[in-house]
C-alpha positions in Angstrom: 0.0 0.0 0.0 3.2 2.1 0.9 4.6 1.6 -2.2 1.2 2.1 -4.1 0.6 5.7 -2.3 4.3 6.7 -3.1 4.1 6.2 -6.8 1.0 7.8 -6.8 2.1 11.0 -5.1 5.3 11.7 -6.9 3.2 11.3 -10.5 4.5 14.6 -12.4 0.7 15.3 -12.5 -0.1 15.4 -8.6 2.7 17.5 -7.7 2.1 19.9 -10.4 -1.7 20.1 -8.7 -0.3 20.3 -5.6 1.9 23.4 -6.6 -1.4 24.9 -8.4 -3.7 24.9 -5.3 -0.6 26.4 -3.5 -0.3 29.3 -5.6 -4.1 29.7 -6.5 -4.3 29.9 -2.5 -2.3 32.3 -2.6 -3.2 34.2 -5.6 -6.6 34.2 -3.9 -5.1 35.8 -1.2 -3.8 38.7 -3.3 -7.1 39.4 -5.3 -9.3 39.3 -1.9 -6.8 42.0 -0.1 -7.1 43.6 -3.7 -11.0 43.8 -4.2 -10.8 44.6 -0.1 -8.5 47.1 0.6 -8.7 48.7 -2.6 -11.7 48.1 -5.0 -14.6 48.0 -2.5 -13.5 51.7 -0.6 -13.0 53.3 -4.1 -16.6 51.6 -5.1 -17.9 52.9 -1.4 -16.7 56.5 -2.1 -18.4 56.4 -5.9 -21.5 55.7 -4.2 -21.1 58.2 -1.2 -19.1 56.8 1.0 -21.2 53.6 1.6 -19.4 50.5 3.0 -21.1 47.7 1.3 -19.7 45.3 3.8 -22.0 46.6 6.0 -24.9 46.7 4.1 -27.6 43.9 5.4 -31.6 44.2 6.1 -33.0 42.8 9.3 -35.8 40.2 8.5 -37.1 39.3 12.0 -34.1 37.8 14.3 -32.1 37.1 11.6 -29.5 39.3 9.7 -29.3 39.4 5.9 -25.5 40.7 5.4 -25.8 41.0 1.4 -23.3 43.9 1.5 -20.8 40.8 2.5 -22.5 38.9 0.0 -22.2 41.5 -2.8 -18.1 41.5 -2.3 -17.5 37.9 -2.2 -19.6 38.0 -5.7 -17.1 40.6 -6.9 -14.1 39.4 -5.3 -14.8 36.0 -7.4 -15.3 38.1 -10.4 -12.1 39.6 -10.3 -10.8 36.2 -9.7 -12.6 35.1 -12.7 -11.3 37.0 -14.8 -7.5 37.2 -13.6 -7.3 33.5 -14.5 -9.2 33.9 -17.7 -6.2 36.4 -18.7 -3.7 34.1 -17.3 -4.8 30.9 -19.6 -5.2 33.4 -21.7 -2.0 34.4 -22.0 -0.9 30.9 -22.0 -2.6 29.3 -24.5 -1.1 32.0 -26.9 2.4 31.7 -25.9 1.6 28.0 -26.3 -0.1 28.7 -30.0 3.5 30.2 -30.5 5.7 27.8 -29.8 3.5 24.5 -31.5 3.9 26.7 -34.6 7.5 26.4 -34.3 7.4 22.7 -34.6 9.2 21.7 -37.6 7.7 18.5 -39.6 10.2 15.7 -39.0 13.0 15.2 -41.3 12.6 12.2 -43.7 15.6 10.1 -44.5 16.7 8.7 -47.9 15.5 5.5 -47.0 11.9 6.4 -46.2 11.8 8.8 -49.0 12.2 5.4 -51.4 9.9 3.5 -49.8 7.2 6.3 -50.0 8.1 6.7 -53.7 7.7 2.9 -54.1 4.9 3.1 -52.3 3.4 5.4 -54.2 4.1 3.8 -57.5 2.3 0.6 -56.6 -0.6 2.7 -55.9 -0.6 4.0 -59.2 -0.2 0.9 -61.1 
């Protein structure tokens, strides 16, 4: 079992997932102190000063905080869309360099038999 777990964790894929939830933690981390400490008081000021964090409507006992809810919607927004541009980004750079790719050299040899090849098709 040992063994079985050991070649499972040190598969090129699960260590390369391991290191993507690391740095999409903290990525996350980044873009919530962003849309916090940044975003949400210029957005308060545009609409006089308002703290939407605070925001919530009293239905009974209970307290409705959608001010919270309203930056956790745009916090994963700009989330959103940060990795949108990221595999963006990617996927052209990786358009790039598959257009690189050379087709494979042919030797002499397999040029013959293709011409051979293509001789006994014809006939």
């Amino acid at each position: 079992m040992w063994s079985e777990f050991k070649k499972f964790a040190l598969k090129g894929n699960v260590i390369d997932l391991a290191v993507g939830v690391v740095i999409g933690a903290a990525f996350g981390k980044i873009v919530t102190s962003l849309v916090n400490d940044l975003i949400m008081p210029l957005v308060g000021l545009l609409l006089g000063g308002v703290d939407l964090t605070k925001l919530a409507v009293k239905v009974g006992e209970a307290e409705l905080k959608y001010g919270s809810f309203l930056q956790t919607v745009i916090d994963f927004a700009i989330v959103a869309f940060s990795i949108f541009m990221f595999v963006r980004f990617f996927n052209r750079f990786k358009k790039k360099e598959e257009a690189v790719v050379v087709a494979p050299k042919v030797d002499k040899q397999e040029e013959l038999l293709t011409e051979i090849r293509d001789l006994l098709k014809n006939k």
